[in-house]
Structures are given as C-alpha cells and as structure tokens.
CHARMM internal coordinates of N, CA and C (Angstrom, degrees):
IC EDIT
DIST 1 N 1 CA 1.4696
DIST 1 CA 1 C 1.5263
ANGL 1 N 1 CA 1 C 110.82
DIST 1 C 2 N 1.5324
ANGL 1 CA 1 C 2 N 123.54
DIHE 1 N 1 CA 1 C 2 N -39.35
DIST 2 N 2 CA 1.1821
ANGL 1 C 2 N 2 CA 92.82
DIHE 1 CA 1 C 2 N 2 CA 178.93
DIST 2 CA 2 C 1.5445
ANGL 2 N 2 CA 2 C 112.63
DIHE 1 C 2 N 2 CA 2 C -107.63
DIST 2 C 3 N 1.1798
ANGL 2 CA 2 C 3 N 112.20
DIHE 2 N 2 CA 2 C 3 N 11.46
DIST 3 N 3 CA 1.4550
ANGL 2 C 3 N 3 CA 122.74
DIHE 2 CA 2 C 3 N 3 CA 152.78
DIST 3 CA 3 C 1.6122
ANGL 3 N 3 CA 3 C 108.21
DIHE 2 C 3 N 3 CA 3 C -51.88
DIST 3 C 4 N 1.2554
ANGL 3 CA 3 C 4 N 121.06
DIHE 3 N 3 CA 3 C 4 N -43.21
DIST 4 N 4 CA 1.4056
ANGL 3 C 4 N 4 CA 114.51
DIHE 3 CA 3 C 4 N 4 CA 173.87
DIST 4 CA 4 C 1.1507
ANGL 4 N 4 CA 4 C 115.75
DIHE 3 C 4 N 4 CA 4 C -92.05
DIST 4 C 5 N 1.4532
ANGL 4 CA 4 C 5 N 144.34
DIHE 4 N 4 CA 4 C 5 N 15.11
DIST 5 N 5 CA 1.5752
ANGL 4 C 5 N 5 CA 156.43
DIHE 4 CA 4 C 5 N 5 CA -170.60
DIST 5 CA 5 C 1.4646
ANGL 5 N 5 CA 5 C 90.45
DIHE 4 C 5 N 5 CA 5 C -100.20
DIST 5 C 6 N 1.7740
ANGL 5 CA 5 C 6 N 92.25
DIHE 5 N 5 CA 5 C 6 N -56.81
DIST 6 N 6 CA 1.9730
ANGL 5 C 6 N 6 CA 87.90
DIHE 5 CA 5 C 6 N 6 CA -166.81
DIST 6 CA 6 C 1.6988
ANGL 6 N 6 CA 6 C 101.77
DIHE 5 C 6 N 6 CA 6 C -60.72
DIST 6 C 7 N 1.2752
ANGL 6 CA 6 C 7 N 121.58
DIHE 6 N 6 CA 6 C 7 N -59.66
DIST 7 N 7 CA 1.7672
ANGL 6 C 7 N 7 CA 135.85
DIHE 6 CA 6 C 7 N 7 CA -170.09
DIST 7 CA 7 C 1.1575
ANGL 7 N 7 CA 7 C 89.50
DIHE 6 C 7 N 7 CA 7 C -37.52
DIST 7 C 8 N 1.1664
ANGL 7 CA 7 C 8 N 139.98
DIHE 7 N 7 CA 7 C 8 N -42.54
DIST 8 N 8 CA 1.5990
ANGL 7 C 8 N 8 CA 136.65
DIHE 7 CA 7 C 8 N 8 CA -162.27
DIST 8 CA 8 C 1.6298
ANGL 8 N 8 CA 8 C 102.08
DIHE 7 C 8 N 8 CA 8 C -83.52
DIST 8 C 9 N 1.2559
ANGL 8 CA 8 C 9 N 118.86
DIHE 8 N 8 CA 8 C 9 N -74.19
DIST 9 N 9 CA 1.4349
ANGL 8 C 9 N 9 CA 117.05
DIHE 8 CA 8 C 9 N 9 CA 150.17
DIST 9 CA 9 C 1.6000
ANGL 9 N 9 CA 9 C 135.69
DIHE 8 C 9 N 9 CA 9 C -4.63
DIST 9 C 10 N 1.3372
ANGL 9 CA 9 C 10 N 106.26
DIHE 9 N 9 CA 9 C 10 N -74.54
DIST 10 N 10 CA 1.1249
ANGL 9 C 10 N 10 CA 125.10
DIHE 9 CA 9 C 10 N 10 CA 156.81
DIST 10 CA 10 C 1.8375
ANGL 10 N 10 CA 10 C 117.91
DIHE 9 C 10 N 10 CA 10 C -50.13
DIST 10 C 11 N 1.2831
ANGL 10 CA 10 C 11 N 103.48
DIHE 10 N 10 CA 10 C 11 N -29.19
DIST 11 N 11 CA 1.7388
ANGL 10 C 11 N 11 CA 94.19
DIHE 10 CA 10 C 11 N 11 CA 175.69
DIST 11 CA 11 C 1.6335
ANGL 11 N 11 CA 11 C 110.46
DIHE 10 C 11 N 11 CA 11 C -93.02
DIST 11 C 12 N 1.1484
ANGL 11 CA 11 C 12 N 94.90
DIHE 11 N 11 CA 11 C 12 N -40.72
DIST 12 N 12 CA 1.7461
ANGL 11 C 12 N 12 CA 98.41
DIHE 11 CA 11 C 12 N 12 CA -175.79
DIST 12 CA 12 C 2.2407
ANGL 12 N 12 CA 12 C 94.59
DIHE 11 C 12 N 12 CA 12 C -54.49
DIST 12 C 13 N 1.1733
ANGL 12 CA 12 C 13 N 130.53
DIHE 12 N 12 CA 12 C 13 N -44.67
DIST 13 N 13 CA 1.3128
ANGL 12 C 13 N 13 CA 128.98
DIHE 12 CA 12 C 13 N 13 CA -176.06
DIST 13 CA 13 C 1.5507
ANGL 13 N 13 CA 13 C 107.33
DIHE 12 C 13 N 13 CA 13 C -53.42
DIST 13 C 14 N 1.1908
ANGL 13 CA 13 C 14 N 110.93
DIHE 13 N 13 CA 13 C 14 N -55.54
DIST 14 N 14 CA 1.2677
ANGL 13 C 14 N 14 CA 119.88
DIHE 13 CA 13 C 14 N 14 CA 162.59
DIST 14 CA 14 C 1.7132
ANGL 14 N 14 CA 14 C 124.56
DIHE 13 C 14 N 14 CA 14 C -40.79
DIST 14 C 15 N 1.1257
ANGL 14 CA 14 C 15 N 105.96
DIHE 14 N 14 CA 14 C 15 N -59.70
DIST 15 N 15 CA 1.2460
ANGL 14 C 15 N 15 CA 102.78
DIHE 14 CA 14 C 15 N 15 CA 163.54
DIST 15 CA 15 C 1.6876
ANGL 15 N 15 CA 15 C 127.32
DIHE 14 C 15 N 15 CA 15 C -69.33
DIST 15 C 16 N 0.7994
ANGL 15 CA 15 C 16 N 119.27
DIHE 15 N 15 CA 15 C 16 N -14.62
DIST 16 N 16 CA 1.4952
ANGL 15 C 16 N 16 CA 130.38
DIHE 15 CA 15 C 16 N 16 CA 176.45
DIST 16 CA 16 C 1.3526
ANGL 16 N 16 CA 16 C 105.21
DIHE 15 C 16 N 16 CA 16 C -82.84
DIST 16 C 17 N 1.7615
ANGL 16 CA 16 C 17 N 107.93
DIHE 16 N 16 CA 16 C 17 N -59.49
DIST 17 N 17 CA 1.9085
ANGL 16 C 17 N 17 CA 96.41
DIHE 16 CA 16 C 17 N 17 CA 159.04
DIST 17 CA 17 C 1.1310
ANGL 17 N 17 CA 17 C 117.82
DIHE 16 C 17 N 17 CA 17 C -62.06
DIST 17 C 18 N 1.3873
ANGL 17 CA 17 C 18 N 142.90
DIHE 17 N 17 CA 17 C 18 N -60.67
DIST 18 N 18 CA 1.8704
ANGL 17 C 18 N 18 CA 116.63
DIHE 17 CA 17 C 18 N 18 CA 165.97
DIST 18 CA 18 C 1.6100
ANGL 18 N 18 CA 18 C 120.49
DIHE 17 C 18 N 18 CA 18 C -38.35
DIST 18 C 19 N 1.2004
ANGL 18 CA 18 C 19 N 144.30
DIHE 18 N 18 CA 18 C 19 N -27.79
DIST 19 N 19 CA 1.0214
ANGL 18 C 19 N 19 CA 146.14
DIHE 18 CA 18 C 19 N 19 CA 147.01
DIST 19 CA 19 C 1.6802
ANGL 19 N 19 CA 19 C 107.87
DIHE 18 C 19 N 19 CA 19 C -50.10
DIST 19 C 20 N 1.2313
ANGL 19 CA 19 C 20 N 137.77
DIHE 19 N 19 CA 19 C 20 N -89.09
DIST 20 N 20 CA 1.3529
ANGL 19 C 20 N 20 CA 125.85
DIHE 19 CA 19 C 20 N 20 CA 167.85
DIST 20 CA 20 C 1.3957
ANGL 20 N 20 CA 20 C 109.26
DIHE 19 C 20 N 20 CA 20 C -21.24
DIST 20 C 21 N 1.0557
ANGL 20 CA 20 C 21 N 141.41
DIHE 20 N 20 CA 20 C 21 N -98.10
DIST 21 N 21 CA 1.2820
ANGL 20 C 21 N 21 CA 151.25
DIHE 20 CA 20 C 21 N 21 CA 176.50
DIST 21 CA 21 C 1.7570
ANGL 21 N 21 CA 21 C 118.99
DIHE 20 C 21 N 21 CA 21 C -0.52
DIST 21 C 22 N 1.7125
ANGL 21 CA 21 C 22 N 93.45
DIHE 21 N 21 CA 21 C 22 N -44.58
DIST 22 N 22 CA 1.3574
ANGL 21 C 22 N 22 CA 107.90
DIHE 21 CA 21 C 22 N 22 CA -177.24
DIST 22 CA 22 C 2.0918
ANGL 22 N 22 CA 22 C 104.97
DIHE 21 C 22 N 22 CA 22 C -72.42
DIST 22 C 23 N 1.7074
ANGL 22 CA 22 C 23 N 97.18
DIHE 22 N 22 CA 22 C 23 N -51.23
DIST 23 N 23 CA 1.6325
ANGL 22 C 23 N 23 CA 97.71
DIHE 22 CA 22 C 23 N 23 CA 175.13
DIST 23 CA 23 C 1.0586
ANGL 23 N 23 CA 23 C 117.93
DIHE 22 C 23 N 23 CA 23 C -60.02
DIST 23 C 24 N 1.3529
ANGL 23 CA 23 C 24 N 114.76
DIHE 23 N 23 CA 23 C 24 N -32.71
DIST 24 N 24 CA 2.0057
ANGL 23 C 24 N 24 CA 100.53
DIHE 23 CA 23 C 24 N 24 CA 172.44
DIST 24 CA 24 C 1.5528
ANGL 24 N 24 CA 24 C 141.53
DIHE 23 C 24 N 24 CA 24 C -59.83
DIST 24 C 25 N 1.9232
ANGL 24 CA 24 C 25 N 83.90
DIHE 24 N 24 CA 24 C 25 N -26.63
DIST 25 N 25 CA 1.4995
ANGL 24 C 25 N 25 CA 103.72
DIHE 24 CA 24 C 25 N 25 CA 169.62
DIST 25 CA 25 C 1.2225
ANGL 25 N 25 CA 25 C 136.77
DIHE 24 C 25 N 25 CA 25 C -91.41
DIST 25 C 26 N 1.4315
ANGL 25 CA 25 C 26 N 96.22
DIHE 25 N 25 CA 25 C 26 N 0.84
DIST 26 N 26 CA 1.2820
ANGL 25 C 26 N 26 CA 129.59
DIHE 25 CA 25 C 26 N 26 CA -171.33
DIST 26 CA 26 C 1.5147
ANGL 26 N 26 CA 26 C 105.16
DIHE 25 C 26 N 26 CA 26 C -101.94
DIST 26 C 27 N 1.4103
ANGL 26 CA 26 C 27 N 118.92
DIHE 26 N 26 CA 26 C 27 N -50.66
DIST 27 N 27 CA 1.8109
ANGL 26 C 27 N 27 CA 118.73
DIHE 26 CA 26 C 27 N 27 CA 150.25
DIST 27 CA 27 C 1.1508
ANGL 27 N 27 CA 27 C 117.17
DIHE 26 C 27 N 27 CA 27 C -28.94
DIST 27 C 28 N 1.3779
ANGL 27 CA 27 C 28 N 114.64
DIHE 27 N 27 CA 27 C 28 N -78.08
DIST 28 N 28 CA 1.4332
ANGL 27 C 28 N 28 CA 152.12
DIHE 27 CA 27 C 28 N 28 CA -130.52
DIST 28 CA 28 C 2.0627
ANGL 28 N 28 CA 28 C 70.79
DIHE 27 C 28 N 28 CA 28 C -72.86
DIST 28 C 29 N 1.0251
ANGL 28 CA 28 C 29 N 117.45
DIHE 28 N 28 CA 28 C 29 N -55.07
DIST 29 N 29 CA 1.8286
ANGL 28 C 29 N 29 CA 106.85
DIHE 28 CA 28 C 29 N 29 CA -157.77
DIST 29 CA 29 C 1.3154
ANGL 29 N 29 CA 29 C 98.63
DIHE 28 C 29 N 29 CA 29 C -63.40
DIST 29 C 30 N 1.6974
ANGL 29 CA 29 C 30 N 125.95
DIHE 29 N 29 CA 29 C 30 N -50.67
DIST 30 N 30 CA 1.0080
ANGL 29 C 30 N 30 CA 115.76
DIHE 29 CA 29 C 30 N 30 CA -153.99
DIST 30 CA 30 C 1.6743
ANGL 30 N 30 CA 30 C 108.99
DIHE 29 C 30 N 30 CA 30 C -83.31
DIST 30 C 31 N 1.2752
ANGL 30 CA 30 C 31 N 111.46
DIHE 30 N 30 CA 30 C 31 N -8.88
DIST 31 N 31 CA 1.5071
ANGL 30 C 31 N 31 CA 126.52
DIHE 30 CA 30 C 31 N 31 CA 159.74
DIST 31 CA 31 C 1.1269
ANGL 31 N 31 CA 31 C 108.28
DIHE 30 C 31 N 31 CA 31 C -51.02
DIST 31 C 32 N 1.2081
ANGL 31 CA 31 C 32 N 118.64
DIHE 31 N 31 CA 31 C 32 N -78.49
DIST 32 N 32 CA 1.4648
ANGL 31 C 32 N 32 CA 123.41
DIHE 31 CA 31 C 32 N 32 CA 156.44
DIST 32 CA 32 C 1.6097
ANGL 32 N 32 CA 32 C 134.21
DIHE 31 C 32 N 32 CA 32 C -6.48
DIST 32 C 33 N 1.1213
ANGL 32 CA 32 C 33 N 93.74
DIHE 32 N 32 CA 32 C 33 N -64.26
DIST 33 N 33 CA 1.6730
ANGL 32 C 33 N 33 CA 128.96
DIHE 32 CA 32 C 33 N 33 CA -176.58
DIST 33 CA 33 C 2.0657
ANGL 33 N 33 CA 33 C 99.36
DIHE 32 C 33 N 33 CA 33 C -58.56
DIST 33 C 34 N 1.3963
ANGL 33 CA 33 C 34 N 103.50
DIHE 33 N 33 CA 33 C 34 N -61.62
DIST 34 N 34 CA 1.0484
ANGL 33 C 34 N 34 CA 125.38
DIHE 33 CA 33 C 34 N 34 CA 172.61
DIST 34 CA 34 C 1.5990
ANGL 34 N 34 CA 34 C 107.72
DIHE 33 C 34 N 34 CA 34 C -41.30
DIST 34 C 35 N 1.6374
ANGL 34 CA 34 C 35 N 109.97
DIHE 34 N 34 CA 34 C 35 N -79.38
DIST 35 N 35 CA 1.2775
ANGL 34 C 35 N 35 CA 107.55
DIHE 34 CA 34 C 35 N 35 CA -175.55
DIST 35 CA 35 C 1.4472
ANGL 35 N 35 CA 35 C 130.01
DIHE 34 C 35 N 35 CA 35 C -37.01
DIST 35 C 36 N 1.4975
ANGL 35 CA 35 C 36 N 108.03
DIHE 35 N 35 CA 35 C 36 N -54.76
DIST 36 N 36 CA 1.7265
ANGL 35 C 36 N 36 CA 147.00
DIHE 35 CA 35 C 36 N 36 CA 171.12
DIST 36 CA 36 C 2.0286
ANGL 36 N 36 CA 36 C 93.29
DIHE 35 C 36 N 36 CA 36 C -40.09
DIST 36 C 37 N 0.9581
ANGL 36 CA 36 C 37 N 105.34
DIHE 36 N 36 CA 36 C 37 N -38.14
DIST 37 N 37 CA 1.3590
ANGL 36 C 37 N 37 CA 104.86
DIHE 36 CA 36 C 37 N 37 CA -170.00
DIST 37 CA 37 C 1.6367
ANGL 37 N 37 CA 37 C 117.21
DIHE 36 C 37 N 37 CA 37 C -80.48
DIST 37 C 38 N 1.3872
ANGL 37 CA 37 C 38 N 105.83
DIHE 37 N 37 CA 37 C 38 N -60.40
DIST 38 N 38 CA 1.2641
ANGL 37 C 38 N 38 CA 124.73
DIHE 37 CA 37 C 38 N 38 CA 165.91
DIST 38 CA 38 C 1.9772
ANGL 38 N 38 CA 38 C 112.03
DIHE 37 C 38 N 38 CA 38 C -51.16
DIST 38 C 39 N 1.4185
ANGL 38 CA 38 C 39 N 113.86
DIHE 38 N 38 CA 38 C 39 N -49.23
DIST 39 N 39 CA 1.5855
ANGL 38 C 39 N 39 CA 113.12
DIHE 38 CA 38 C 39 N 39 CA 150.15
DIST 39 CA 39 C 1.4722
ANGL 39 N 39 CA 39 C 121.45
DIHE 38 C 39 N 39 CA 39 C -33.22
DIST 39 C 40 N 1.4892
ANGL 39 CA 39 C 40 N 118.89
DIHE 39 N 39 CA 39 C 40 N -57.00
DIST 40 N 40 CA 0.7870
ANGL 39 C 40 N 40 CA 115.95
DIHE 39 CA 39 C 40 N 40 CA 164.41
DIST 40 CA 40 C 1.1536
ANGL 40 N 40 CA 40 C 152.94
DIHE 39 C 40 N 40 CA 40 C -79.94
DIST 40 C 41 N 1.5319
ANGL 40 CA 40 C 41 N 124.11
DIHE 40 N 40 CA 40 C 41 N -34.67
DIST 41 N 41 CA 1.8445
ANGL 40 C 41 N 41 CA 116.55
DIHE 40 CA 40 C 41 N 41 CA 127.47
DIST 41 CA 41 C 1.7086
ANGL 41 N 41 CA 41 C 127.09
DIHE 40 C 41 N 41 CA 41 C -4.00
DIST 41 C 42 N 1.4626
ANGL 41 CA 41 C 42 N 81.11
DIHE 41 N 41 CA 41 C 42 N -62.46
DIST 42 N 42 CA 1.9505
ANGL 41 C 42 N 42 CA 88.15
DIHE 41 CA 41 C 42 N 42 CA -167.36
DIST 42 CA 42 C 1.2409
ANGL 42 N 42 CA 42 C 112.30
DIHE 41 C 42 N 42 CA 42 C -71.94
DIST 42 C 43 N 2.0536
ANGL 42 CA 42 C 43 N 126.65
DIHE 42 N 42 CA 42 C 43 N -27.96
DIST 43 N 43 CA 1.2333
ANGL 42 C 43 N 43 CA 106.80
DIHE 42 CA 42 C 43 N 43 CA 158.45
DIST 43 CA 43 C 1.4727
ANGL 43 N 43 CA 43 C 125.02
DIHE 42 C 43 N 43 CA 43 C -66.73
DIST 43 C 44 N 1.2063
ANGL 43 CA 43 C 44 N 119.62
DIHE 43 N 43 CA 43 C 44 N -14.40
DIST 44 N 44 CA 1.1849
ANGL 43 C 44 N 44 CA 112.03
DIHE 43 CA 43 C 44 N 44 CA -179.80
DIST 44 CA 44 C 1.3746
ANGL 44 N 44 CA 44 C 123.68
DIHE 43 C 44 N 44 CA 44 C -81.74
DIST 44 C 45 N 1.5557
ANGL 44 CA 44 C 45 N 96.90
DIHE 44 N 44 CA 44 C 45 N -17.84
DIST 45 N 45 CA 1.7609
ANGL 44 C 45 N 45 CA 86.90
DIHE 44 CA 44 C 45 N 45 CA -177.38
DIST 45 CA 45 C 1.5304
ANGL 45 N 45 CA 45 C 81.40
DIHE 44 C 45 N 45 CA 45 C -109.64
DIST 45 C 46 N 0.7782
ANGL 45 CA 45 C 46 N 121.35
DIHE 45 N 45 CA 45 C 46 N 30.90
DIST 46 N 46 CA 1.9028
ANGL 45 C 46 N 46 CA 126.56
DIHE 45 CA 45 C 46 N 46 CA 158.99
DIST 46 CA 46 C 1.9640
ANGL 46 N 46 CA 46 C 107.04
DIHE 45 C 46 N 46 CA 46 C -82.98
DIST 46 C 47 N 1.3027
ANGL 46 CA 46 C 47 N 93.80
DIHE 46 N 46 CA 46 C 47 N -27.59
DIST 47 N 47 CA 2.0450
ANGL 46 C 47 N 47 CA 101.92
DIHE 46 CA 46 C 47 N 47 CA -144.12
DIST 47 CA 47 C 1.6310
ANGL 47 N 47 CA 47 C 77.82
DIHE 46 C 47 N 47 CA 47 C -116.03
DIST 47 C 48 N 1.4859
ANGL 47 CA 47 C 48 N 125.76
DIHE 47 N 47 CA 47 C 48 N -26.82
DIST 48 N 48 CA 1.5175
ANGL 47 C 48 N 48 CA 95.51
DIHE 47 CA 47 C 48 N 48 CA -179.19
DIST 48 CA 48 C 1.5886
ANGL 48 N 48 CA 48 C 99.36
DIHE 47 C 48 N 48 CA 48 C -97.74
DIST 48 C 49 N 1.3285
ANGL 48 CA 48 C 49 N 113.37
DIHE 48 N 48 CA 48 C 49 N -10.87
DIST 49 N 49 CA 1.5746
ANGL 48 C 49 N 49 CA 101.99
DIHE 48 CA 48 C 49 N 49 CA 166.42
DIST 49 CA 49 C 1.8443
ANGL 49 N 49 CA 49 C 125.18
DIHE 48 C 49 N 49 CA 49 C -56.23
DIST 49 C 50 N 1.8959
ANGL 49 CA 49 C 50 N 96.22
DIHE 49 N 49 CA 49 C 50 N -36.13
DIST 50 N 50 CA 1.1341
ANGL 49 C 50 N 50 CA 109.65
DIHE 49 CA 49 C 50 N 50 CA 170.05
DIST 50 CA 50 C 1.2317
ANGL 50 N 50 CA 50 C 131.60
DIHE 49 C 50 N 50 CA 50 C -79.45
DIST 50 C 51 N 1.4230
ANGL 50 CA 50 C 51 N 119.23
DIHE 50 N 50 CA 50 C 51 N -18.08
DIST 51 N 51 CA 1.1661
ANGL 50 C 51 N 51 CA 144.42
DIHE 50 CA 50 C 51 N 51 CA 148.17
DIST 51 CA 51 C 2.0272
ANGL 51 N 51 CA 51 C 115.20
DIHE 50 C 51 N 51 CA 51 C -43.12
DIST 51 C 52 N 0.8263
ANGL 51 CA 51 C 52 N 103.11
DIHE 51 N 51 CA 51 C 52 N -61.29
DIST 52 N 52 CA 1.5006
ANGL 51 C 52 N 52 CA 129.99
DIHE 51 CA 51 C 52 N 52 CA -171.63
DIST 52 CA 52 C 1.7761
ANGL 52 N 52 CA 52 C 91.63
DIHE 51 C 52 N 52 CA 52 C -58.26
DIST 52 C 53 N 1.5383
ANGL 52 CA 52 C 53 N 107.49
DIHE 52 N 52 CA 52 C 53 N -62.95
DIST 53 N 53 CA 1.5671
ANGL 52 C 53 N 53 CA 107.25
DIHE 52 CA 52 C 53 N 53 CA -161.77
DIST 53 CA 53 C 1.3152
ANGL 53 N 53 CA 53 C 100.75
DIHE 52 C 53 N 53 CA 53 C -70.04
DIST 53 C 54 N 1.1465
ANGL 53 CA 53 C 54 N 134.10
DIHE 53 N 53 CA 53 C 54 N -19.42
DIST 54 N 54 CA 2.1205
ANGL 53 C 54 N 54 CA 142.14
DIHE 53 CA 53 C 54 N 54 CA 178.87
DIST 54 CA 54 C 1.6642
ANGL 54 N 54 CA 54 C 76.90
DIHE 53 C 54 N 54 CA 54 C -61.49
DIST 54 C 55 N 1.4978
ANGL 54 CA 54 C 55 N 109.27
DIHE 54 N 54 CA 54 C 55 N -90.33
DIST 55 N 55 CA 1.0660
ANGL 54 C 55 N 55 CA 99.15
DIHE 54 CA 54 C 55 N 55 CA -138.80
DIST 55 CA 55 C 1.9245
ANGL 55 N 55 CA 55 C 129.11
DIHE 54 C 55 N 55 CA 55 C -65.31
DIST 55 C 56 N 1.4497
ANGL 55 CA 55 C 56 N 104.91
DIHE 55 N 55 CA 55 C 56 N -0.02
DIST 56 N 56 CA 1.4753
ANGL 55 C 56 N 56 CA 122.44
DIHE 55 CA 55 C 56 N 56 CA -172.92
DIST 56 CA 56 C 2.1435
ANGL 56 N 56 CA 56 C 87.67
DIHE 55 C 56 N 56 CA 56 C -83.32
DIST 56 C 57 N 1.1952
ANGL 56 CA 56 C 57 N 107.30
DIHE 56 N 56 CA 56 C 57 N -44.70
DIST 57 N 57 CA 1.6549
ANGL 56 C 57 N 57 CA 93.44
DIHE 56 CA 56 C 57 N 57 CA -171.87
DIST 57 CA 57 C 1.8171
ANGL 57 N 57 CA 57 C 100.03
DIHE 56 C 57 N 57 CA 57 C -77.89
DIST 57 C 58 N 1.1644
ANGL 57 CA 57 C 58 N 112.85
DIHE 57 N 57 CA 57 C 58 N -35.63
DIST 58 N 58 CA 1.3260
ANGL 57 C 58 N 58 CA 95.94
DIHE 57 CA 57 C 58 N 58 CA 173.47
DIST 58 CA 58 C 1.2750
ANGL 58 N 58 CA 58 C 129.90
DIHE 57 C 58 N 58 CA 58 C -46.76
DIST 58 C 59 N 1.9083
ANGL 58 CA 58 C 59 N 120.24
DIHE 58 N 58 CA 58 C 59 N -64.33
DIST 59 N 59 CA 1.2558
ANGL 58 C 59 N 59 CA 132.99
DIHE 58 CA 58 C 59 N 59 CA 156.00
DIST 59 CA 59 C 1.6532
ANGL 59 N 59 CA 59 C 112.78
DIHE 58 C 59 N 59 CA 59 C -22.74
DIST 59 C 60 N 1.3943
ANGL 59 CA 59 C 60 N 95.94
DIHE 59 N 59 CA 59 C 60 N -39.99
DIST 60 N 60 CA 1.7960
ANGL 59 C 60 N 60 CA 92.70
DIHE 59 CA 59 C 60 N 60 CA -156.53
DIST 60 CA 60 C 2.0447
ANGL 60 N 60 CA 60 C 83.12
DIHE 59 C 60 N 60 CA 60 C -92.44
DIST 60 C 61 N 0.7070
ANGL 60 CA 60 C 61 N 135.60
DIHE 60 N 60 CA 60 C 61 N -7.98
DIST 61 N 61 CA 1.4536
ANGL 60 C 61 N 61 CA 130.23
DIHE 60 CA 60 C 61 N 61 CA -166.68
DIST 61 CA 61 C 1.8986
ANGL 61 N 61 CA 61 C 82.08
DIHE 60 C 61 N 61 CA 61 C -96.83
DIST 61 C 62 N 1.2789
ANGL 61 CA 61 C 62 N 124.27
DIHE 61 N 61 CA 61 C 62 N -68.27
DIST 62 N 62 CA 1.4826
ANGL 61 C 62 N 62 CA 126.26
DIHE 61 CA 61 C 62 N 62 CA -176.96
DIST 62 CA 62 C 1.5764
ANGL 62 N 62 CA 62 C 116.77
DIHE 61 C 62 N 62 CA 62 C -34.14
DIST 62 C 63 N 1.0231
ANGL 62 CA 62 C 63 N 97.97
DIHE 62 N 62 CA 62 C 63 N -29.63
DIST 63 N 63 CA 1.7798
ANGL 62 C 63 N 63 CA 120.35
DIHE 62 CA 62 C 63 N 63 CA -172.63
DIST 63 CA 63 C 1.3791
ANGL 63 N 63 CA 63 C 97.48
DIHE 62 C 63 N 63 CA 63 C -64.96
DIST 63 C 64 N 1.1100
ANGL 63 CA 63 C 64 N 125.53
DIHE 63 N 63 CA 63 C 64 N -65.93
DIST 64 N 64 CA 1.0622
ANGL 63 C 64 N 64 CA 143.76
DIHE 63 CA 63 C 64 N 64 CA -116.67
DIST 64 CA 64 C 1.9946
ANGL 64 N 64 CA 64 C 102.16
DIHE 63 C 64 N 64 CA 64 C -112.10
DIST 64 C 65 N 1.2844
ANGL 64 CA 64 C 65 N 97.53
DIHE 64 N 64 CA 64 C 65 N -13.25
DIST 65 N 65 CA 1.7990
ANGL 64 C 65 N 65 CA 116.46
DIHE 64 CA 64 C 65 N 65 CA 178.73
DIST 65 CA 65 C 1.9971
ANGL 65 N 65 CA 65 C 94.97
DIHE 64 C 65 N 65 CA 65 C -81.55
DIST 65 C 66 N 0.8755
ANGL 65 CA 65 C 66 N 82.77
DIHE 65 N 65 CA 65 C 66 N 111.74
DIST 66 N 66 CA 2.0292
ANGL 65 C 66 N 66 CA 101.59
DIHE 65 CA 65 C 66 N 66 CA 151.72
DIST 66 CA 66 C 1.7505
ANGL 66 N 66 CA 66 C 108.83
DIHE 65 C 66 N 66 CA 66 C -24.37
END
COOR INIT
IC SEED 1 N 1 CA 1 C
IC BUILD
C-alpha cells in the first residue's frame, strides 16, 4: 500500500515537472516571440526614420535647384 502511495506520488511529481517543463518552454517562445517583435518594430521605425530623412533632403535639395 504504500508502495503504491509513493508510485503515485512519485508520478504526480513527474507530471508536475513535465508540466513545468512545458511552461518554461512555453515562456521562453513567447519571450522570444515578444523580443523578435519588438526587433522588429524598432527596425521599422529605424527605416521609416530613414525613410523620412531621404525624403526631407531630397524635397529640400528639389527646392533648392534653379
């Protein structure tokens, strides 16, 4: 009997660490996911910043032609 208390014991831990195991990887992606995203935001308002400064010297270069 308590040969099967502990086995039971012992499995439910197990499953609770496969359960842990599963939320960490389950963080860890959307961490991921998260970062990858925010990376990508910031190049973009990286490229329309650069975007923005092209076309303000252009305008101002067009202006400025005879």
């Amino acid at each position: 009997m308590i040969l099967i208390i502990t086995a039971l014991i012992g499995q439910e831990n197990q499953c609770a660490t496969e359960y842990r195991k599963m939320a960490n990887l389950y963080f860890t992606i959307k961490m991921g996911l998260a970062i990858q995203l925010a990376i990508q935001m910031e190049t973009m308002a990286v490229e329309n910043l650069l975007l923005i400064a092209y076309l303000k010297m252009r305008s101002y270069s067009l202006k400025r032609q005879p």
